[in-house]
C-alpha positions in Angstrom: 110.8 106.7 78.7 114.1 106.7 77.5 117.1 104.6 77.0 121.3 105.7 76.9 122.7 104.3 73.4 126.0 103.9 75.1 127.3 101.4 78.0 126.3 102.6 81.3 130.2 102.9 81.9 130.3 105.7 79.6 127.8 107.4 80.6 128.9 107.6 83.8 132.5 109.0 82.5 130.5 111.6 80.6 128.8 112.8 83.6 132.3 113.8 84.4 132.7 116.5 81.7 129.0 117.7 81.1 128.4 118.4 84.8 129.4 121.8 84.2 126.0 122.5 81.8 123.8 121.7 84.6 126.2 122.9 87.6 127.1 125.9 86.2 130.8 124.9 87.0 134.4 124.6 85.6 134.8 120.8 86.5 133.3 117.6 87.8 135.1 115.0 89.6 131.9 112.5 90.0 132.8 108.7 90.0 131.5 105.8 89.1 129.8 104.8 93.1 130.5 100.7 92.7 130.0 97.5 90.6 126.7 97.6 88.9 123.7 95.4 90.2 122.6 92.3 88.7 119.8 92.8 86.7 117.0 91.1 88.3 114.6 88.3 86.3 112.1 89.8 83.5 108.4 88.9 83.8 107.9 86.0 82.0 105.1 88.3 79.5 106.9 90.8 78.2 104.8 94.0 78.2 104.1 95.6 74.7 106.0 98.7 75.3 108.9 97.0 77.5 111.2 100.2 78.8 114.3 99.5 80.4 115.9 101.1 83.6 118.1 104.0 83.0 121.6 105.0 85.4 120.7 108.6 87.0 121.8 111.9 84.1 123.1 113.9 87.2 124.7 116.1 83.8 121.2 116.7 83.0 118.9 117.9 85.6 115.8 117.8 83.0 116.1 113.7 83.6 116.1 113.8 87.4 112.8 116.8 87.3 110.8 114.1 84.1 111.2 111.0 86.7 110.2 112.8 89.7 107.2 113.6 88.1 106.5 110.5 87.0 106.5 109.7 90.0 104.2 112.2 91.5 101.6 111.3 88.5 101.8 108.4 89.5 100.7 109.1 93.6 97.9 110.9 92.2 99.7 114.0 92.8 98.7 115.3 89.5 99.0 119.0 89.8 102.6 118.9 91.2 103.5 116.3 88.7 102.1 119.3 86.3 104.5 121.4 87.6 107.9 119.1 87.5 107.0 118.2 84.1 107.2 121.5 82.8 110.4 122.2 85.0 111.6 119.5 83.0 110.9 121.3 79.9 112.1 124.4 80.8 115.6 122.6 82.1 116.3 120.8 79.1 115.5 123.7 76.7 118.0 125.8 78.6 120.9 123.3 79.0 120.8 122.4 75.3 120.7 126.2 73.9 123.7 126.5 76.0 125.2 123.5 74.0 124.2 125.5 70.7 125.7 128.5 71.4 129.1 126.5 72.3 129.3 124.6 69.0 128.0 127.8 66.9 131.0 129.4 68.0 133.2 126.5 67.3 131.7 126.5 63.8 131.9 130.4 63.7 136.2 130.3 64.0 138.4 130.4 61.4 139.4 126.3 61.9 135.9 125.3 61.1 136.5 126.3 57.4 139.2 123.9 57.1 137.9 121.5 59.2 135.0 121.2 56.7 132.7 118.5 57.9 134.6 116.5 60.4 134.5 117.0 63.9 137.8 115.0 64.6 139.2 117.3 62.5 138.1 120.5 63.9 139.0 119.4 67.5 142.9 119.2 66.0 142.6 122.2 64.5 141.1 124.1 67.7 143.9 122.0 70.3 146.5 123.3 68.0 145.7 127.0 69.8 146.8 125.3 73.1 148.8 122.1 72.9 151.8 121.3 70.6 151.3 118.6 68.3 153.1 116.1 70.5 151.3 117.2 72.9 148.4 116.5 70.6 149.7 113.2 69.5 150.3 111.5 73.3 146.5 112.0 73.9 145.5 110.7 70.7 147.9 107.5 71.6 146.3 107.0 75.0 142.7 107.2 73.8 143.2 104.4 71.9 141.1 106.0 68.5 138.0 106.5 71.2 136.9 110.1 70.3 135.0 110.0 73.6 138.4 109.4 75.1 139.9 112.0 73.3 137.9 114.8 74.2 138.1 113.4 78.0 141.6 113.6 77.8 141.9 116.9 76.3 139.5 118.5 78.2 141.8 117.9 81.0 144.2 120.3 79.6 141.7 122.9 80.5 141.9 123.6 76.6 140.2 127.3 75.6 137.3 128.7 74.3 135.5 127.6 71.5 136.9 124.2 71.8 135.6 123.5 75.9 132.6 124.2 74.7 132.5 122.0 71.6 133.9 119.2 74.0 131.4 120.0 76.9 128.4 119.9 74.2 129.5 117.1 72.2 130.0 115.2 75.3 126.9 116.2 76.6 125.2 114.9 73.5 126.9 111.7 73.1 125.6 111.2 76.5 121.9 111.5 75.5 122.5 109.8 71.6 125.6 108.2 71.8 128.1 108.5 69.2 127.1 106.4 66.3 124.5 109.3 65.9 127.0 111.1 65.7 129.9 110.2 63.6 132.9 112.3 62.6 130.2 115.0 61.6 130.1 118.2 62.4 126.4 119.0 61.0 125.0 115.7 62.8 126.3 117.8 65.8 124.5 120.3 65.5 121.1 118.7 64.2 121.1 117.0 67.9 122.2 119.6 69.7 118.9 121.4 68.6 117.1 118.4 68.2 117.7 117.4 72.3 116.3 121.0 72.8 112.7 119.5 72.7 111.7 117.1 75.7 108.6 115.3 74.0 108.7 112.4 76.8 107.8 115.2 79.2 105.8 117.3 76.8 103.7 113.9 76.3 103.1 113.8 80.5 102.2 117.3 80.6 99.1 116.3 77.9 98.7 113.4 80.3 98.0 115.7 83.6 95.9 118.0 81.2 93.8 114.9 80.9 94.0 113.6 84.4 92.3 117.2 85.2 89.3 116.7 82.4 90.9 119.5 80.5 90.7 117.4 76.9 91.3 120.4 74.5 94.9 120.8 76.4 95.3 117.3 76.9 94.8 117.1 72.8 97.2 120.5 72.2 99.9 118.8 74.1 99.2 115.0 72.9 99.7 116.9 69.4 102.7 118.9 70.1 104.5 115.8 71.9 103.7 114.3 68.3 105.4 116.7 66.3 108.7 116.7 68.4 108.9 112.8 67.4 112.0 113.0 65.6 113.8 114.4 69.3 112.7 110.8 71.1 115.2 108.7 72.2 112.9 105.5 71.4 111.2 106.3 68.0 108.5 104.1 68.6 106.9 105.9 71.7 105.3 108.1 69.0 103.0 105.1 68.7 102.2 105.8 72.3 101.6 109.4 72.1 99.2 108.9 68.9 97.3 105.9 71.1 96.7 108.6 73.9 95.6 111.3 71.3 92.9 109.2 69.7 91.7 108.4 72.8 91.3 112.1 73.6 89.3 112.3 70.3 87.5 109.2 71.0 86.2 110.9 73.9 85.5 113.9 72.5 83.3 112.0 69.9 85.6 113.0 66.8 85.5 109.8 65.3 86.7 111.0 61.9 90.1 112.1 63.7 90.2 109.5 66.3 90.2 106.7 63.0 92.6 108.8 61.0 95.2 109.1 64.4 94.9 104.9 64.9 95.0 104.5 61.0 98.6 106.6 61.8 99.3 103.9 63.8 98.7 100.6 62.2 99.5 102.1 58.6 103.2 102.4 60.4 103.5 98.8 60.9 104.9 95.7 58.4 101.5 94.4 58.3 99.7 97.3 57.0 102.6 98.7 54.7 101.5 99.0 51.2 103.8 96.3 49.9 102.2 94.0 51.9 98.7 94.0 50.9 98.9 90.8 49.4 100.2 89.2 52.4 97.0 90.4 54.2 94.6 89.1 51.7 96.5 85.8 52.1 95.7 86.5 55.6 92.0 86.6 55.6 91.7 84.5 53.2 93.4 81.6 55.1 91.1 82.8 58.6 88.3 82.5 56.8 88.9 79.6 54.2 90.6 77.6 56.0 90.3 78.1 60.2 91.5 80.1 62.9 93.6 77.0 63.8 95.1 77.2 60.2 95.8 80.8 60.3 97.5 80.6 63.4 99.8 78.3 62.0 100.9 79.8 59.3 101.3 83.6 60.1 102.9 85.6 62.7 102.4 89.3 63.8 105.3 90.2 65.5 105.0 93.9 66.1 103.7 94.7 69.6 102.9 98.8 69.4 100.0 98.8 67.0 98.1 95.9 68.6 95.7 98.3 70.3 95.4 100.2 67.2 94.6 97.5 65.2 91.9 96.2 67.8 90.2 99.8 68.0 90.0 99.8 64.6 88.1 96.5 63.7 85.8 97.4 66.7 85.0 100.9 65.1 85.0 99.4 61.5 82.5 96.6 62.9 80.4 98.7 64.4 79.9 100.7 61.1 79.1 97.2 59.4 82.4 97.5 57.4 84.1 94.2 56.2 87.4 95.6 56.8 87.2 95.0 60.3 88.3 91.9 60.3 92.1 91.6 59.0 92.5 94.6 62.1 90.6 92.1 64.5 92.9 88.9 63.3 95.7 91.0 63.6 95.5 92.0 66.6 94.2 88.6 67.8 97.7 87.3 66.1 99.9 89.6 67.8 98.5 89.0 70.9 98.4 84.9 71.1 101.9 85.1 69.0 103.4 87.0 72.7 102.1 84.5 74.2 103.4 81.5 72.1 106.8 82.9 72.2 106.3 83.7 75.9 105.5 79.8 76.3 108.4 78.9 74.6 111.0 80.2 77.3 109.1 77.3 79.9 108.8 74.4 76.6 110.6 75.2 73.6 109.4 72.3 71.7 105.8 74.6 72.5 103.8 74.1 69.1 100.9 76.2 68.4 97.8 73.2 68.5 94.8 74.6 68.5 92.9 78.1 69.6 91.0 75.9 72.5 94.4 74.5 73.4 95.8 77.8 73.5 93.6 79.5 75.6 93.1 77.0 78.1 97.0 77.1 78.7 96.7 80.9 79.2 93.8 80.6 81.6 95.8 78.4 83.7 98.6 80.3 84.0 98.4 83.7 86.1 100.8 85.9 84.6 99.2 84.3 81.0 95.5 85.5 81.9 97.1 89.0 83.2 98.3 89.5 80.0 95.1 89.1 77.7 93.1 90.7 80.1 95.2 93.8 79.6 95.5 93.4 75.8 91.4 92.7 75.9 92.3 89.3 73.9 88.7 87.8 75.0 86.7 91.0 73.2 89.1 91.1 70.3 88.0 87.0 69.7 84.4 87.6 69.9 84.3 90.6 67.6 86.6 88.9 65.2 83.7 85.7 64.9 81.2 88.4 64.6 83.1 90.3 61.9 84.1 86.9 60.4 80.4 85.9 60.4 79.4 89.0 58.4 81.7 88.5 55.7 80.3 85.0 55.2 82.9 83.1 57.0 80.7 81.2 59.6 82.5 78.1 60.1 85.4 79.6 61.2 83.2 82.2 63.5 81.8 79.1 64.9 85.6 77.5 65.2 86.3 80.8 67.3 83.5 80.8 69.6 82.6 77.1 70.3 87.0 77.2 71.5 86.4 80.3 74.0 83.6 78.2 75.2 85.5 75.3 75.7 88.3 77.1 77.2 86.1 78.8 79.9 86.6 82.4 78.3 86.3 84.9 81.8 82.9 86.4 81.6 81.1 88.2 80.1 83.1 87.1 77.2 81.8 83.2 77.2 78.0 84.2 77.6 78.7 86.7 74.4 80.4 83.7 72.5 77.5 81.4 73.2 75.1 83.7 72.3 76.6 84.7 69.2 77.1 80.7 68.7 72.8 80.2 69.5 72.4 83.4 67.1 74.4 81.9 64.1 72.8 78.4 64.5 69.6 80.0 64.6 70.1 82.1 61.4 71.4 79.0 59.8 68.7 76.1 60.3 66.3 75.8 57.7 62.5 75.2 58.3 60.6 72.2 57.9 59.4 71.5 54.8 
């Protein structure tokens, strides 16, 4: 679940110097093993929370123990996987106190006052103790201004306490965040030195053993904990993730005052749903329901994958409860979903124009990958509860638009039967008697 924010050429080089947390050693002398692979072809959908592959941490054991348990979870071998997450925990908790108690005592010495802020600075202060500035000045010219570099360099010297240890830690970090987190500042160092302490990717797969085992009140503890360690992911939007799998704990717990409040997190997090943007959504509806599905689809977009599920649960729970509301959540989601799709089509045709719904579906139905996809993102339910919610708030035509184009298109069952029933049901309400 997460991602290096440096070139895997880097990282590898850092490996070099931040063995030593993990090992336990004075020095490293891993390589770089040969030319990197080519990276094979994508899937031609792109799945809504698309994580890449990651080069192995050997300077961080923590990585290694958090995909090894993936992997177990993933064999069903849940209570082992259990186990290696919290190893995981444990080994990334200990590696990056060790980091803070280096840098604390780099900002403890008498250089760090006159250093201020800046960590370049510091570094020349703290060399000064075991290089001459010439000395100083030929490793500066042969990094080449790369700080990274720089601290490679030096650490070659075998420099002394407390700069090793700022090197080893800063190193170590840059590894994990890369340096643009980092800057020339010496509290940014420390904030992610403590921040990197936390492990919520494998706090988040502990919840999800908990749950595996039927144990929801620890499933929910952890869901919540992983939660609050959000600002130590590496990919922000994974708290989107670990919200998703807490409603669903409360879902299934029957809180349904918590589990709307946790997916109202969610969407409210998006562009769509931002406040600035209410307008834009009463365009929105009013366009869907004024004007046609067809309509709507050309003129609006939702681009955000991570709250589609949010935003489906929530028009199904605000349906349910007869509440109007339900059904800018429905057409957003609805959007989102057909708007991956367009764009997936695109890569094949990229004259691909948006036609019509019944067009539309009928391409995705014939194409396996296509019908995976909105299987998966439930497409087919989120269409017949968005005519349904369009047909309470007096919008029929367009409910009609929706479900006579499912029909058409051969929805998978039971998705068609519902649409033509909720077609018969609407026709029926609607005729008038004889006179």
């Amino acid at each position: 679940m997460t991602i290096p924010k440096i070139a895997f050429a880097v990282a590898a080089a850092l490996v070099f110097s931040a063995a030593s947390y993990a090992e336990g050693q004075g020095s490293s002398s891993a390589k770089e093993g040969g030319a990197a692979k080519a990276v094979p072809p994508q899937p031609r959908i792109v799945e809504p929370y698309k994580k890449q592959g990651l080069p192995p941490r050997s300077s961080d054991p923590s990585w290694g123990m958090y995909q090894e348990g993936v992997e177990l979870f993933g064999k069903k071998r849940v209570g082992e996987a259990l186990d290696t997450f919290k190893k995981a925990v444990e080994a990334r908790s200990e590696l990056f106190s060790r980091c803070a108690s280096d840098v604390a005592a780099a900002l403890d010495s008498k250089e760090a006052k006159k250093a201020k802020d800046s960590f370049s600075e510091l570094v020349l202060l703290l060399a000064a103790r075991d290089l001459i500035r010439q000395d100083y000045d030929v490793i500066r010219t042969r990094a080449g201004g790369s700080i990274v570099d720089e601290m490679m360099l030096l650490r070659e010297t075998s420099p002394s306490a407390p700069l090793r240890g700022l090197i080893d830690a800063s190193l170590l970090v840059v590894e994990e965040r890369g340096m643009s987190r980092l800057g020339d500042s010496l509290k940014a160092l420390e904030k992610e030195v403590i921040l990197l302490g936390s492990y919520p990717e494998a706090e988040y797969w502990i919840g999800k053993a908990y749950l595996a085992e039927g144990e929801l009140r620890l499933a929910e503890l952890q869901f919540r904990r992983a939660c609050d360690m959000a600002e130590s992911l590496e990919l922000p939007e994974e708290r989107y993730e670990m919200l998703d799998a807490l409603a669903g704990v409360y879902k299934t717990k029957g809180d349904l005052k918590s589990y709307e409040t946790t997916l109202r997190e969610i969407a409210d997090a998006s562009e769509l749903f931002a406040a600035k943007d209410e307008y834009y959504r009463g365009s929105m509806e009013r366009t869907l329901g004024e004007r046609g599905f067809d309509k709507f689809m050309m003129l609006f977009r939702v681009e955000q994958a991570y709250p589609i599920r949010a935003y489906s649960e929530l028009g199904d729970l605000y349906l349910g409860e007869g509440r109007t509301i339900a059904t800018i959540y429905l057409a957003a989601a609805v959007d989102a979903i057909l708007s991956r799709s367009i764009n997936d089509m695109k890569i094949d045709e990229p004259d691909y124009a948006y036609v019509s719904l019944a067009d539309m579906l009928s391409r995705i139905l014939a194409d396996k990958e296509s019908t995976r996809f909105a299987a998966e993102m439930e497409l087919w339910k989120d269409l017949e509860l968005l005519g349904e919610s369009l047909a309470l708030s007096g919008y029929r035509e367009t409910a009609r638009e929706i479900w006579a184009s499912m029909t058409a298109a051969g929805a998978p069952q039971p998705w068609k039967r519902r649409a033509e029933e909720a077609f018969a049901r609407l026709a029926s309400a609607s005729r008038k008697p004889s006179p």
